[in-house]
C-alpha positions as CSV (number, residue, x, y, z in Angstrom):
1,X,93.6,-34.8,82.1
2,X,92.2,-31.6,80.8
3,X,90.5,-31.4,77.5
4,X,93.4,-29.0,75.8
5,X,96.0,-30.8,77.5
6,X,94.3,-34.1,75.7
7,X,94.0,-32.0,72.5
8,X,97.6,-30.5,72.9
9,X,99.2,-34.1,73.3
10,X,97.1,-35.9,70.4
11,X,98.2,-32.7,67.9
12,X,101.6,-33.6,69.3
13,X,101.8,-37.1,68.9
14,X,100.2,-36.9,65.5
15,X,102.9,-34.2,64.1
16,X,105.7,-36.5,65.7
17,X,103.8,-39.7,63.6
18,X,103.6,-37.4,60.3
19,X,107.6,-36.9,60.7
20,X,108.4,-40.5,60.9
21,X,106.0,-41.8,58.6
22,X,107.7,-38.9,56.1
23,X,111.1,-40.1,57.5
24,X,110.5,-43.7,56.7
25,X,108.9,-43.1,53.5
26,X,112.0,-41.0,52.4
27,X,114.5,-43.2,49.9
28,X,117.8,-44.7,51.1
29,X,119.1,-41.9,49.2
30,X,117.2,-39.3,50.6
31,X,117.8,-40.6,54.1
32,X,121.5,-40.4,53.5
33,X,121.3,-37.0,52.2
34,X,119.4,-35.8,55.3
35,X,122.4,-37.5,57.4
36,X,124.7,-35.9,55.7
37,X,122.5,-32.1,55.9
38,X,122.1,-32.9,59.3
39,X,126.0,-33.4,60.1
40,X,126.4,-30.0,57.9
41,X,124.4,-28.1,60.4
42,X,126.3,-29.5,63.4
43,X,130.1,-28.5,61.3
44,X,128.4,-24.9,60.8
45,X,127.5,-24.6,64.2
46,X,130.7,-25.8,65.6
47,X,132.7,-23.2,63.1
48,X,130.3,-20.9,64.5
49,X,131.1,-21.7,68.2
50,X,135.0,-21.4,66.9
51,X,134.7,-18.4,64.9
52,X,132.6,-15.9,67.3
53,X,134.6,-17.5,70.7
54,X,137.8,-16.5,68.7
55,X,136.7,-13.0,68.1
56,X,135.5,-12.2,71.5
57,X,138.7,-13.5,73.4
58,X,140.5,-11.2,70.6
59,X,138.7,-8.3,71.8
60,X,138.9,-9.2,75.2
61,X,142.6,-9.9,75.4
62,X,144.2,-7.3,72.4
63,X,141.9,-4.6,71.6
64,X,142.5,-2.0,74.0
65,X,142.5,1.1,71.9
66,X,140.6,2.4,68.9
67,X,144.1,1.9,66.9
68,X,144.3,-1.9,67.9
69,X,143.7,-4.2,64.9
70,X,140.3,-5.4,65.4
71,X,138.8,-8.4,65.8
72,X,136.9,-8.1,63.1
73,X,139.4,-7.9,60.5
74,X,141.4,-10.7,62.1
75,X,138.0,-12.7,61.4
76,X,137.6,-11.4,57.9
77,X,141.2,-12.6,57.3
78,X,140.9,-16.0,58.5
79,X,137.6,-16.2,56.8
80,X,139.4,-15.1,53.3
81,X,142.5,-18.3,54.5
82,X,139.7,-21.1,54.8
83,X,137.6,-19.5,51.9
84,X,141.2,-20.0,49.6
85,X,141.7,-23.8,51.0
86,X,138.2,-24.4,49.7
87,X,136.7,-25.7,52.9
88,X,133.3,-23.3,52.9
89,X,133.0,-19.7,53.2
90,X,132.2,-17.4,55.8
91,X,131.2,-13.6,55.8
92,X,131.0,-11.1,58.2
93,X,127.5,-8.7,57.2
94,X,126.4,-6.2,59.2
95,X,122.4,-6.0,60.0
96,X,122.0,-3.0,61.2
97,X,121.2,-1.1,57.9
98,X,124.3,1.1,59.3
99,X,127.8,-0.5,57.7
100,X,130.9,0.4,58.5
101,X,131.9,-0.2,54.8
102,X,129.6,-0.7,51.9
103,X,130.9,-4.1,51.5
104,X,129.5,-5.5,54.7
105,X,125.4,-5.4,53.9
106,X,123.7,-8.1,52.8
107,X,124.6,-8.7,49.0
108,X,122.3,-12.0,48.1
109,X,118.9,-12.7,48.6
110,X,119.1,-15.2,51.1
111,X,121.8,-12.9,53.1
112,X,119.2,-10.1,52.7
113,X,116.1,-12.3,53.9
114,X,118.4,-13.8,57.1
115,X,118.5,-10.3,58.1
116,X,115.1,-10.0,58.3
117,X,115.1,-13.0,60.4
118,X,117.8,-12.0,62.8
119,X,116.3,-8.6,63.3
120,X,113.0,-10.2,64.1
121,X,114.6,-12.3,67.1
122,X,115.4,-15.4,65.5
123,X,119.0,-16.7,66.5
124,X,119.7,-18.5,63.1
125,X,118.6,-18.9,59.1
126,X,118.8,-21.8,56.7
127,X,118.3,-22.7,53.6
128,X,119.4,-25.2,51.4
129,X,120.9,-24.7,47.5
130,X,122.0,-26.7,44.6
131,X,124.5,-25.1,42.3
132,X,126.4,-27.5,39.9
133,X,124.6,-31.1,41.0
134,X,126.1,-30.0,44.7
135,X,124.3,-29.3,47.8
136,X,125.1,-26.5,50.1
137,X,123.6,-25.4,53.2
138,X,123.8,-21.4,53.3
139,X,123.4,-20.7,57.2
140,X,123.0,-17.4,59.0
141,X,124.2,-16.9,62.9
142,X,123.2,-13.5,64.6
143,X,126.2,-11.4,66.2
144,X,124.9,-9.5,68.5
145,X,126.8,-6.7,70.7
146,X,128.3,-8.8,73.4
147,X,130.9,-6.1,75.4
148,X,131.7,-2.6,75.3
149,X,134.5,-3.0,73.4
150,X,132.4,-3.9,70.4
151,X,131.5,0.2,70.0
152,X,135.2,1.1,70.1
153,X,135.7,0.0,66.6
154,X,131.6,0.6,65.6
155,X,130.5,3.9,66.8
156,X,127.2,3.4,65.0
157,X,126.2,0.8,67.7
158,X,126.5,2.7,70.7
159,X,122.8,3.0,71.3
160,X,122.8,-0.7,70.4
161,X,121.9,-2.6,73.8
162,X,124.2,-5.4,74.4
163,X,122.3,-8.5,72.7
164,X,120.9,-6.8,69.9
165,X,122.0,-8.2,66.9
166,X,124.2,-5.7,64.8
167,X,125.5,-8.5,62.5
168,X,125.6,-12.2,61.1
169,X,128.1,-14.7,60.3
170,X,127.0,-15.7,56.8
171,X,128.2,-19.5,55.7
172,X,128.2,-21.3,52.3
173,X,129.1,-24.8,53.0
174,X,129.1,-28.3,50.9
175,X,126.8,-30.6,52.5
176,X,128.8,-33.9,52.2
């Protein structure tokens, strides 16, 4: 075996021995709480499987015409539903420092900081909060430009190739 692939493996193996011996140390009550992060992270990225699938086939199968409701109001509308039922909350934000509407740029820090991180070619952006002895895991999903029906509605992306990241889907949810 050759000497960085020796080195590459042992740096390897001790990283993956760091992690348990730091998940074994942890608490039963941490180790609960990382179960229940952990299942939070899988919920946001099932809703976010749910949400941007729904919004494409919406496009796809009803927007035809620049006077079609769009997809993206649909999404803003059902975000608004779950956000009054108290399950978690979900925003549409645009990335592209070119909004549609004022209210779609990145209002909070973390919102502003996951843009960053989208922009820069990550596909996601994490970070976990306390706010009245709760946790909550604030999550950022890219949206990029995914069909040409996207620049029907958003004639400030048309010179956005198909891929690029124009917007996020930003989540607050309870980790429980």
């Amino acid at each position: 075996m050759k000497r960085s692939m020796k080195v590459g493996l042992g740096l390897a193996i001790a990283v993956l021995g760091a992690a348990v011996s730091l998940h074994n140390g942890l608490s039963a009550q941490d180790k609960k709480e990382d179960a229940a992060l952990e299942r939070t992270r899988k919920q946001v990225r099932m809703l976010d499987d749910i949400y941007k699938t729904s919004v494409v086939l919406i496009t796809d199968k009803y927007v035809n015409s620049d006077t079609d409701y769009p997809a993206g109001l649909a999404a803003k509308a059902l975000f608004g539903a779950i956000k009054k039922k108290g399950w978690h909350e979900a925003r549409l934000v645009d990335v592209s420092g070119d909004p549609v509407a004022a209210s779609n740029a990145p209002t909070s820090d973390f919102e502003k900081a996951a843009a960053k991180v989208l922009l820069g070619g990550q596909p996601a952006h994490e970070q976990v909060v306390e706010k009245d002895n709760k946790r909550f895991l604030l999550a950022a999903t890219a949206v990029p430009v995914v069909s040409k029906k996207c620049i029907m509605c958003h004639e400030n992306y048309r010179k956005v190739k198909e891929g690029t990241p124009i917007g996020m889907i930003s989540y607050i949810v309870p980790v429980e």
